[in-house]
ZADO-272642 format. One line per 2 residues: their letters; for each residue z, x, y of N, C-alpha, C. Coordinates in steps of 0.1 Angstrom, whole numbers. Layout:
<recs>
A	Z/X/Y/Z/X/Y/Z/X/Y ~ ...
</recs>
This chain:
<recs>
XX	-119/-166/296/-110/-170/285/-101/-181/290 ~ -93/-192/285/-91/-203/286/-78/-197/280
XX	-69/-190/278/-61/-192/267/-56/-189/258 ~ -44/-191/257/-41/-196/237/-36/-210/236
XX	-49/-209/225/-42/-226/221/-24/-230/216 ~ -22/-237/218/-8/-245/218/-5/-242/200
XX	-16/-244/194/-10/-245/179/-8/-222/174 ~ -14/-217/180/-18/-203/177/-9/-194/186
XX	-3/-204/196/6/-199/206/18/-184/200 ~ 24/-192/186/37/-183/183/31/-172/169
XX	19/-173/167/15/-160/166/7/-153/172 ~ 2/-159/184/-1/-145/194/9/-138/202
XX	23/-149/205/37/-139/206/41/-133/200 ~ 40/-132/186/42/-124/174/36/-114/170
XX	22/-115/175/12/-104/172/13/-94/184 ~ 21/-95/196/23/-90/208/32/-85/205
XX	47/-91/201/59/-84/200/55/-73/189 ~ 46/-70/178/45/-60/170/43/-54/175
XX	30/-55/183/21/-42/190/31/-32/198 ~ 39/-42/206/44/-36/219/58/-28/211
XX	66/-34/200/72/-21/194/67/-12/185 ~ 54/-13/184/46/-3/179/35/4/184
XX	36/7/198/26/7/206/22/22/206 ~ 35/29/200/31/48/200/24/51/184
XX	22/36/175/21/39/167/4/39/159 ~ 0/42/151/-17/40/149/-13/23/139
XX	-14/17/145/-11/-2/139/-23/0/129 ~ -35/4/132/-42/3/117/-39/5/109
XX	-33/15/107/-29/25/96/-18/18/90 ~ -5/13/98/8/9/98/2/-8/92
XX	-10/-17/96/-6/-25/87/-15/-24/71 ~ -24/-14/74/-25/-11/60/-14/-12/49
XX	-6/0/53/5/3/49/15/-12/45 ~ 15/-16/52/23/-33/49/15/-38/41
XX	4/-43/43/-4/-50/30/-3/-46/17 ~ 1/-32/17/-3/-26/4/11/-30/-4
XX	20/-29/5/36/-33/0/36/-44/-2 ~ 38/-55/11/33/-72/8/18/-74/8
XX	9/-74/-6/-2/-81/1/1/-101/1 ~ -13/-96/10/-13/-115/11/-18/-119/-3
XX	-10/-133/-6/-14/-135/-21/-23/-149/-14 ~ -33/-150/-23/-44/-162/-23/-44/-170/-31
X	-40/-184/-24/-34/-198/-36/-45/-202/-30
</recs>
């Protein structure tokens, strides 16, 4: 592995800071749960 690229940098810190205060948590489940509240809308 080489990396994270420069442009993807501040959400692989982002995707890290979740994990790690959610680390006792089942994150599948937990971002289910988010999507269902915010889903992603498609423009």
């Amino acid at each position: 592995m080489k990396g994270v690229r420069k442009e993807m940098f501040y959400l692989h810190l982002k995707e890290t800071e979740f994990r790690f205060n959610h680390r006792r948590d089942n994150v599948y489940v937990l971002v289910l749960k988010l999507l269902r509240e915010k889903p992603i809308g498609l423009a």
